[in-house]
N, C-alpha and C positions, 0 to 999 in steps of 0.2 A: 504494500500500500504506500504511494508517494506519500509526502508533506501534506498537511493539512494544515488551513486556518480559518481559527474560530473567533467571531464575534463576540468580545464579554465588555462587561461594562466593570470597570472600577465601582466598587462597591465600601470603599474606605470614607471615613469623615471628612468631605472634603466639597466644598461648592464646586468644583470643576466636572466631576461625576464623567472623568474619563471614559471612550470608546477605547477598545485596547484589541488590539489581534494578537493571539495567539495561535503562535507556528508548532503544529503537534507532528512529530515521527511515525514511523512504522509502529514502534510498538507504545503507541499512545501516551506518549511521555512529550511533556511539552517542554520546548528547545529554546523557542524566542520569544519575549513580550516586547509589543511596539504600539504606540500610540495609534489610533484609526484615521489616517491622512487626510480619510472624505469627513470625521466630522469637523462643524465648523468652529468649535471651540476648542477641540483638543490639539487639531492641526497637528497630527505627525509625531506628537513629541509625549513624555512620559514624565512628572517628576522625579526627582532623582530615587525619591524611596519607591518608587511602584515599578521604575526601571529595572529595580535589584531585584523584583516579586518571584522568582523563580528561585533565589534563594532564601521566600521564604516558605515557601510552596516546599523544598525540599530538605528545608532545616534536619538535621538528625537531631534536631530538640523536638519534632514533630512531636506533640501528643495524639496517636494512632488507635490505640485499645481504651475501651473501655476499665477504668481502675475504680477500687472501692478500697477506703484506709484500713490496715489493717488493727487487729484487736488489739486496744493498749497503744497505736500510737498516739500522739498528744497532737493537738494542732499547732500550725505556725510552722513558719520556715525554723528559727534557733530551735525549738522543741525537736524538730522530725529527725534534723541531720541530711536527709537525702529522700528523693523522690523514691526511690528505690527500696529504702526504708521504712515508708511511713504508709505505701499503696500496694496493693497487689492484681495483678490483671484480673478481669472476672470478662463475663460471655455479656452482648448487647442484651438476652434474655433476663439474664440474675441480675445487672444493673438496673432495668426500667424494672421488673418486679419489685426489687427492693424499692424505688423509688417512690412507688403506686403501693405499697403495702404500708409505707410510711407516711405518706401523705394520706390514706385513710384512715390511718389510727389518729394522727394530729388532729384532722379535722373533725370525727368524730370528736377525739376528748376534749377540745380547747374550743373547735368553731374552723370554720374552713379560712376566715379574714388572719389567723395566727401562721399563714400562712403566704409569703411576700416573694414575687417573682421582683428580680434585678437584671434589667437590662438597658441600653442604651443605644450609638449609633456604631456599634463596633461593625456594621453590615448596615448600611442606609439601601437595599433593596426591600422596596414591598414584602417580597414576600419574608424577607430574613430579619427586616425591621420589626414588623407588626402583620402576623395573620393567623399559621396555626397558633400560635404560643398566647396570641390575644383569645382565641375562642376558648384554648384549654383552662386557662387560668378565670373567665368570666364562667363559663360553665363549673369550674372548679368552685367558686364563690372567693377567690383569694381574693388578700386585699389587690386594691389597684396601687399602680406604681405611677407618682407621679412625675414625668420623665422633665425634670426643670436644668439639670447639671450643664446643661452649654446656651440655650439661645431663647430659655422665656421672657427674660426680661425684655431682651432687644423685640425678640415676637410680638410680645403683648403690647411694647410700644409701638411697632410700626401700626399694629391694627387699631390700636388708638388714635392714631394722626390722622391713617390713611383707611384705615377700614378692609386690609387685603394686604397680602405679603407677596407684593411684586416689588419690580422695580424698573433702573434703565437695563436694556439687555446689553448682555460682556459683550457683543460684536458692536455694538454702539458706541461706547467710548472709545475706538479708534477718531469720533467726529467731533471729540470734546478737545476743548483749547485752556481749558485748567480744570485740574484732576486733584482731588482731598482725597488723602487716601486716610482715612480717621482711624487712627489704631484697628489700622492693615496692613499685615506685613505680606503684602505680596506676594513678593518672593519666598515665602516661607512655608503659607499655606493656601495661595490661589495662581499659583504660577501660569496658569492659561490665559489669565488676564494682563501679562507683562508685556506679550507683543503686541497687543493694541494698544497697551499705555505706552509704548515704545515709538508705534506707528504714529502714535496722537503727536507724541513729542517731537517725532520727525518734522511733522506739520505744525509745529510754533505752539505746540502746548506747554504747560509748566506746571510740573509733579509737587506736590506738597505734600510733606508726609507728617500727622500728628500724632506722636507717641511718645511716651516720656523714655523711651528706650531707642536707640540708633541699632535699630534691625538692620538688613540687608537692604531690604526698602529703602528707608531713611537715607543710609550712606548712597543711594543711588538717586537719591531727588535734587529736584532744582534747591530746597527750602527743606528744612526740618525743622520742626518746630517743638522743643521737648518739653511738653506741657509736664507737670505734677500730677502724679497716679490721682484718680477720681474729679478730678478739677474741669473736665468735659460741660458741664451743663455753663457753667460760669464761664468759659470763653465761647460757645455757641451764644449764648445768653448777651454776653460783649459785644460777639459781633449784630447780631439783632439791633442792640443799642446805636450802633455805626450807622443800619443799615435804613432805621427807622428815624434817626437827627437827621441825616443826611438825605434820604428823602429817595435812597438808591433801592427802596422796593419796588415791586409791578404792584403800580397800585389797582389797574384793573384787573391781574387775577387773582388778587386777595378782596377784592370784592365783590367776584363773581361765586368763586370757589371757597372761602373761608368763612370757618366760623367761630367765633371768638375773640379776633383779630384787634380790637381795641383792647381788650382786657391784655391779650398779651403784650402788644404795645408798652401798655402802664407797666406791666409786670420789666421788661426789658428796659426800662428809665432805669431801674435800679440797678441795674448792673454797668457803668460808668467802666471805659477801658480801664482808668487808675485804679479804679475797685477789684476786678479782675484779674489786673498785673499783680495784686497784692498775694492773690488766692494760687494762681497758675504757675506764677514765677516766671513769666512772659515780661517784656517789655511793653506799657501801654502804646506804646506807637507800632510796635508789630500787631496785637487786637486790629489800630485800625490798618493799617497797612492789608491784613487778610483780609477783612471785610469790604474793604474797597477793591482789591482786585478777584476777589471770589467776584461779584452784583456786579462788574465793568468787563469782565469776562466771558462772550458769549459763543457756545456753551459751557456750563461749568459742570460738574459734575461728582458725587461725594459718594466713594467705594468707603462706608461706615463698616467694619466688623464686630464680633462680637465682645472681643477685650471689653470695649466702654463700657458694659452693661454688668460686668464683675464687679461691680461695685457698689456700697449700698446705697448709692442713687442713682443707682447704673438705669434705671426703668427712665427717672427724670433725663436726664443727660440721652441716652439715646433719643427721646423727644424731643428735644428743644434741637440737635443736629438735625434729625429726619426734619423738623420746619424749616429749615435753612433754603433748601429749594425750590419750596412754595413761594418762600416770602418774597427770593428775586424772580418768580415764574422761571424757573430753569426746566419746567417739566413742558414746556412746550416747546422744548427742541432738542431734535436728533443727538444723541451725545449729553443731553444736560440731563440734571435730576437728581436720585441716590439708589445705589445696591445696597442692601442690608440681604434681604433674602429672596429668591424669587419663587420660593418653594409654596405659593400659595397660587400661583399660575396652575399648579397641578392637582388634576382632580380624579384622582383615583377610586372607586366605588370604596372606599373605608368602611363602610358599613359594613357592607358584603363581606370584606377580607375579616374585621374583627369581631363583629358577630357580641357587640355587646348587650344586645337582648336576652344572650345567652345565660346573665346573671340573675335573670327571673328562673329559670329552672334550674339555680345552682339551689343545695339546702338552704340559704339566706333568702331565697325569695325575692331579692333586692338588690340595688346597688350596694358593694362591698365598700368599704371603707378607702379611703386615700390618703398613703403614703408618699411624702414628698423625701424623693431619693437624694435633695441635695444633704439631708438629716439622717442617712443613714442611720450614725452613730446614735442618736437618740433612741432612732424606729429599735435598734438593738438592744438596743440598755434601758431606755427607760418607756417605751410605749407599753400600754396595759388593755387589757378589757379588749382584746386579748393579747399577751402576751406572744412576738413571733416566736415561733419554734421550729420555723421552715425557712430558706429561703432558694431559690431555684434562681441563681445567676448565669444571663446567657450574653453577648454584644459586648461587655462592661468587663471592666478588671476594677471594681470598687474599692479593695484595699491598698490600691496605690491610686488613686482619682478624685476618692472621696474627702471632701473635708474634714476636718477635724480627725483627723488620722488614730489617734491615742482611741477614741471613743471609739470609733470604729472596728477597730482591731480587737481593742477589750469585748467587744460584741460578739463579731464574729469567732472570737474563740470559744463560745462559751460554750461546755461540755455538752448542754441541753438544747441547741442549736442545729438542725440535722439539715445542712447546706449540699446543694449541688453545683457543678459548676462546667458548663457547656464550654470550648474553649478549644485553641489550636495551638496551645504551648500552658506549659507551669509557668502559671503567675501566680505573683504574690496571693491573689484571691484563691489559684487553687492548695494551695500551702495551707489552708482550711478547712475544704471539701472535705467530705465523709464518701461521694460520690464524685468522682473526673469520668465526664464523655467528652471522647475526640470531636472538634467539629470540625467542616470543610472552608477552605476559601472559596474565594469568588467563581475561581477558576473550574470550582469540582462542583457546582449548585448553576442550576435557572434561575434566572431571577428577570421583572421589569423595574427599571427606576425611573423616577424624577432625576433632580437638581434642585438645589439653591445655589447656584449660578449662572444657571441660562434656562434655557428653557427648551430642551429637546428627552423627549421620551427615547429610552433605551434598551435593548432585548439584551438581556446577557445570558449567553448559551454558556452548556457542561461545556467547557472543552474536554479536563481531562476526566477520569475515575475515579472515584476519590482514594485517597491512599490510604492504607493502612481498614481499620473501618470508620473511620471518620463519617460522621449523616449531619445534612446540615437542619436547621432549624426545625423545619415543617415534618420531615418524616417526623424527629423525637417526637415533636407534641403530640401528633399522631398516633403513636404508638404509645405514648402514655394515655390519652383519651381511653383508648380500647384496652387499657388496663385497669384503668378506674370506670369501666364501666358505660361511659358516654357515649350512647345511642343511636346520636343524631348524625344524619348524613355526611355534615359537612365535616366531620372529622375525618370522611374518608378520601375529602380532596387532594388531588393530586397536584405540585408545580403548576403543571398546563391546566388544570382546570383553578389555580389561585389566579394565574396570571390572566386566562382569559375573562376572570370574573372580576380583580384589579380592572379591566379597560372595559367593562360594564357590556358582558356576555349576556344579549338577552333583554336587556333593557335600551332605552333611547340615552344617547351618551350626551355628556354638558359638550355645547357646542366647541368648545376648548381643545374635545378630544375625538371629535369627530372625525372617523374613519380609520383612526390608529387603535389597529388591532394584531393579536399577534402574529397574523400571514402577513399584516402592512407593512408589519418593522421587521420580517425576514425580506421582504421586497426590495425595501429601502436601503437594505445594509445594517440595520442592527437599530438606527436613529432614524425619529422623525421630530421636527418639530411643532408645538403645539400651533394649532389652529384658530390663530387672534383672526377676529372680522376686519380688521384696519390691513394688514397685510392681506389679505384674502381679496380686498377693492384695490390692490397694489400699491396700499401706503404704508406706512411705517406704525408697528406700536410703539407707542408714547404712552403708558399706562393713564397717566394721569393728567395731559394734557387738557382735554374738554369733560375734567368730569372722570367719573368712573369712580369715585369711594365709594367703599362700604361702609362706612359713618353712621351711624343714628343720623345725623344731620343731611347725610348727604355729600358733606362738603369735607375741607380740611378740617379738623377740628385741634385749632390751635388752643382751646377749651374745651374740656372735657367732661359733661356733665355726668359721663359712665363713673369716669371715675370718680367725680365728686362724690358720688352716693352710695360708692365704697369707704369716704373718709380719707379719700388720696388728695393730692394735690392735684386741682383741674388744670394747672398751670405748671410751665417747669420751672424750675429751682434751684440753684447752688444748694444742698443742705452738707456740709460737710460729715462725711462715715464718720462712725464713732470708734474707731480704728484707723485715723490719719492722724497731720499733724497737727491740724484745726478740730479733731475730735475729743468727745470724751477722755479717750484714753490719755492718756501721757507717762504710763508706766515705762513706751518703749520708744525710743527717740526715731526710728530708722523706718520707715517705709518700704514693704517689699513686696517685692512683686516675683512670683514663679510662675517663671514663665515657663511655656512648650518648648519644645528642642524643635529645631526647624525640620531636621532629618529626621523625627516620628511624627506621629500620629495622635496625640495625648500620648498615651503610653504604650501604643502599639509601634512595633518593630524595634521597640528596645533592647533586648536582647541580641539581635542579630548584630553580630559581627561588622559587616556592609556598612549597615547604619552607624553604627558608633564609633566605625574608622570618618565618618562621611561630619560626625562634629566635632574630630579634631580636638579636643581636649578641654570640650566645652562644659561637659556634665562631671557634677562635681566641685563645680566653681563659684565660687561667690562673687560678685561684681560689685567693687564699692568705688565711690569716688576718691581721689586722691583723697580730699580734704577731709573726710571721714573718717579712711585710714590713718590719717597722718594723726587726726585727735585721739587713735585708741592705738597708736605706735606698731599699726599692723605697715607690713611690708610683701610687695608681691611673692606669692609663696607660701605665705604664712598658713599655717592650720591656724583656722578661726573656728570659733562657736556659734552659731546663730540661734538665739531663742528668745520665748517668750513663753508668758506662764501656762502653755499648751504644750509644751517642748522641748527641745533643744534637738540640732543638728550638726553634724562635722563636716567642714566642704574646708579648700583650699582658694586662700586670697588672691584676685585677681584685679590687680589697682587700676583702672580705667574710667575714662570720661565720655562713657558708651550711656547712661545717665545722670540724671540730674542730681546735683548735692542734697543728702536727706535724703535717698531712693537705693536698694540693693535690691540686688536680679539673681536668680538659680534657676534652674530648670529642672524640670521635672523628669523623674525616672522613675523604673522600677524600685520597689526598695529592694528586693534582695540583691543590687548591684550598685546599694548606694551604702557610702559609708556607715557604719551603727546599726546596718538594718529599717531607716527609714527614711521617707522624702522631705519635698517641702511641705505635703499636707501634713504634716507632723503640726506648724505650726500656725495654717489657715483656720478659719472657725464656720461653724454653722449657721451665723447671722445670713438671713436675707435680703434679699433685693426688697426693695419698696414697690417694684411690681413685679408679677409673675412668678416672685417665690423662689428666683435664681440662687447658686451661690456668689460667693462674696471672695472670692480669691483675691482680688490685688486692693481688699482694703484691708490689708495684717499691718502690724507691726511687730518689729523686733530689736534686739539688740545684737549686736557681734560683738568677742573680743577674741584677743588674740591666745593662742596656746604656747604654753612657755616649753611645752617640754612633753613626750606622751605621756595623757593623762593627768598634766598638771594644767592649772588654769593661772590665769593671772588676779592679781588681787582686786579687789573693788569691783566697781560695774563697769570699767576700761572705757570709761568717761576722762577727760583730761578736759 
């Protein structure tokens, strides 16, 4: 049998939502990964971590068999010693038995809600995202998991502004002539969008990048501008004041389109550039400088991500940017406007796929309770009435992800806890397991996806077999359903019948998705993209050009009376975190932020080799600024401590002017591969977002000092 290649779609956390060809052998062993040349965002090319994907596909760390812990070992990586140690193979049969023999007895004794599935976007396909594993668990009565851990805050604001989670399409800012990249690191983790930020700049655009960290981006922009962690609403907020004295708004389509617009107004007097400068640590003549070439710049255009919304006024502060392009009318041209996420373009039969009716015929009779996953640690430790005693992790590695890491951990160890853990490698999370099943990549499962980053529907075929026995998402749930008993048909749907029922098999499809079906998008080449009526009469979508919110109002709603009547703020805000340096707190003088490793994935591909030669000696590292260093007489090199009363951690000093003074940076790994056994959530916390329930990552504080000696600390709080 010659060469083969198969059409699959990148299935990783990522807005790009790569087409990928894979070149399979005679004996079905897949040889090459390449970008898909015909589609129009991926164009030919691969990030550098999906490039390597065939070694992760063949890692000899593969977790292949089903394993179950053996009797008397203790949980935790320092307890076990070795994977070898602590598990012993069992058959896919005596695994899902035990799995279904113990979630009967749970649920009988405790209630089926003492029972919490954990998952996330470690697979953003339909089917592997959300479908068997939603109908098992609704049918099951478990509680619900409420999936907040990356993008509700920014979510729940853009549907507050704009009332739908679109935006300008990534082929479009090739046409923009100045480009905000708002705490987006481009290059880091939306690399499909660089050669048309590239192309724009060819043609006289000028890159602006806002982040209080000089990522790869930044070092490649015309302009960096390194604002102070959380301080977003308050230079949005600056600029408005610019943009409103100055008189450089469209004033007719803020009064065509907006609602609230005086009030915000008044609200935006109070934020003076000098007031601002105070907060950001900006210069007030740069506030106005950006606000005047952002609104004299046409079109302008703002790639926002989800950083700004880690913060506890991360919900406020993504609103008050997503207005920015209302206010100058930038959404009425080609190139102008903002990306946050486009993943609301896509309309998937969700119903269909999760099947949550299904919780009227679990024992509860009822919707199950909801667990918000950024709280892990609590849900583990202190949630009652009832008490979890299960939890079934599948997408997620939560012991190195989740907040407040201490709590976490102390949870998940507890003897009385009987966890499973779906997964393609020992990670930290399965270092816990009572129960490890192999799962597949992208490469070994069907699957249909969206994006939030453009907007083309994508058929991702098996290429290879799966190795080892690795099954991915939908068989398990599958075959757990028909263990516990569950009757109903649609447990016994198959991929192809998820997928054709995903693209609304049977029924009349939202005009959006009309005629992509899954014969369509083998027709097409694997991609089609969605079906706008603006493009269909040969013009351009412009989401929100003439209209198009989903609003209560109708309009922009620069005022929010939703959220008023929650007891939010209708308006947005500077409110300083009560973990910065204008917060509550002032126990911990240092402002930190852990960040991603640009060469993973949150914490997927950590382990590989590839990847961790590909950050160069980045993990590990502490990032302080000279001036910092120099008050607590650290030197590049130095073993420091980082802590705060959640923690402490050991990393090695890295003296640089990569951020701002009063700010240090690490990145996030595994912890069985970080010093001490654990990360930087060691010393994040469970506090919320002010909207959607997010976590709070980059509003911590801490302290460093330096290490005299192993093992030995320095005297004092290394305060000078």
């Amino acid at each position: 049998m010659p060469l083969r290649t198969i059409h699959t779609v990148c299935s990783h956390d990522c807005p790009d939502s790569c087409g990928v060809l894979v070149t399979v052998d005679e004996a079905g062993k897949a040889v090459r990964v390449q970008g898909d040349p015909d589609h129009p965002v991926t164009q030919g090319f691969l990030c550098g971590k999906v490039a390597k994907y065939l070694e992760r596909v063949y890692s000899p760390d593969r977790l292949l068999y089903p394993m179950k812990r053996r009797s008397g070992a203790a949980k935790g990586r320092r307890a076990q010693g070795s994977e070898a140690e602590a598990f012993e193979r069992v058959s896919w049969g005596e695994a899902l038995d035990l799995i279904a023999a113990r979630f009967k007895i749970i649920s009988e004794e405790y209630g089926p809600e003492s029972i919490l599935p954990y998952s996330y976007a470690g697979t953003i396909g339909v089917l592997g995202y959300g479908s068997m594993d939603r109908r098992f668990f609704h049918r099951l009565g478990a509680s619900q998991l409420d999936r907040t851990i990356c993008s509700t805050a920014g979510g729940d604001a853009l549907t507050a502004v704009y009332g739908r989670k679109v935006g300008t399409g990534t082929e479009d800012f090739r046409y923009a002539r100045y480009i905000i990249a708002w705490a987006a690191n481009v290059h880091g983790n939306n690399i499909h969008l660089w050669p048309l930020i590239e192309e724009a700049r060819r043609n006289g655009a000028k890159l602006v990048v806002i982040d209080p960290y000089r990522t790869r981006t930044a070092q490649a922009a015309d302009w960096h501008i390194a604002i102070r962690p959380g301080t977003d609403s308050a230079l949005a907020l600056g600029m408005m004041h610019v943009l409103f004295r100055d008189g450089l708004y469209d004033h007719d389509y803020v009064e065509r389109h907006g609602h609230g617009f005086e009030q915000l107004r008044e609200r935006a007097m109070e934020y003076a550039p000098s007031r601002v400068a105070q907060w950001t640590g900006l210069a007030a003549d740069d506030v106005e400088r950006l606000a005047h070439e952002y609104a004299t710049t046409e079109p302008a255009v703002i790639r926002l991500n989800y950083g700004i919304q880690r913060c506890e006024n991360g919900g406020a502060a993504a609103r008050a940017v997503m207005m920015l392009p209302a206010i100058i009318g930038a959404w009425k041209y080609r190139g102008g406007g903002l990306q946050l996420s486009t993943s609301g373009a896509f309309q998937f039969d969700k119903q269909t796929m999760e099947r949550p009716d299904l919780m009227q015929a679990s024992p509860l009779g009822r919707s199950a309770r909801v667990v918000n996953m950024a709280r892990l640690g609590h849900a583990l430790t202190e949630l009652d009435r009832p008490r979890v005693r299960a939890m079934f992790v599948y997408n997620s590695n939560p012991a190195a992800i989740a907040p407040d890491q201490a709590q976490v951990l102390r949870g998940i160890s507890r003897k009385d806890l009987f966890t499973v853990v779906h997964e393609q490698f020992f990670t930290d999370t399965t270092d816990y397991a009572d129960v490890v099943l192999p799962a597949t990549t992208f490469l070994e499962q069907k699957d249909v996806q969206g994006a939030y980053g453009h907007y083309y529907v994508g058929l991702s075929n098996k290429a290879i077999e799966p190795l080892g026995e690795a099954r991915q998402n939908v068989w398990v749930f599958s075959q757990l359903a028909q263990r516990m008993g569950f009757t109903e048909p649609c447990f016994e749907d198959t991929p192809d019948d998820l997928i054709a029922q995903a693209l609304w098999r049977g029924k009349p499809q939202p005009e959006v998705m009309a005629g992509i079906t899954t014969e369509s998008l083998e027709e097409a080449g694997g991609h089609i993209r969605l079906k706008f009526a603006e493009e269909a009469k040969g013009g351009n979508f412009l989401p929100f050009a003439e209209g198009g919110f989903g609003t209560p109002s109708g309009k922009v709603e620069f005022y929010s009376e939703t959220l008023a009547a929650q007891g939010l703020d209708p308006l947005p805000g500077y409110v300083p975190a009560t973990e910065s340096r204008f917060g509550a707190v002032d126990a911990y003088p240092l402002e930190f932020l852990p960040r991603k490793a640009d060469n993973y994935t949150n914490s997927t591909f950590a382990n590989l080799p590839g990847h961790q030669k590909m950050e160069n000696g980045r993990m590990g590292v502490l990032e302080i600024h000279a001036a910092d260093a120099a008050a607590r007489r650290i030197r590049e090199g130095d073993r420091v401590e980082v802590f705060n009363a959640r923690g402490r951690i050991e990393l090695t000093a890295k003296v640089m002017d990569s951020i701002p003074q009063g700010v240090v940076a690490a990145r996030l790994q595994w912890n069985k591969l970080s010093e001490g056994g654990n990360n930087v959530n060691l010393l994040t916390s469970q506090r919320l977002t002010d909207i959607g329930g997010g976590p709070t990552f980059y509003s911590t504080l801490v302290e460093v000092r330096r290490i005299q000696g192993p093992g030995t600390w320095t005297q004092g709080t290394g305060r000078e």
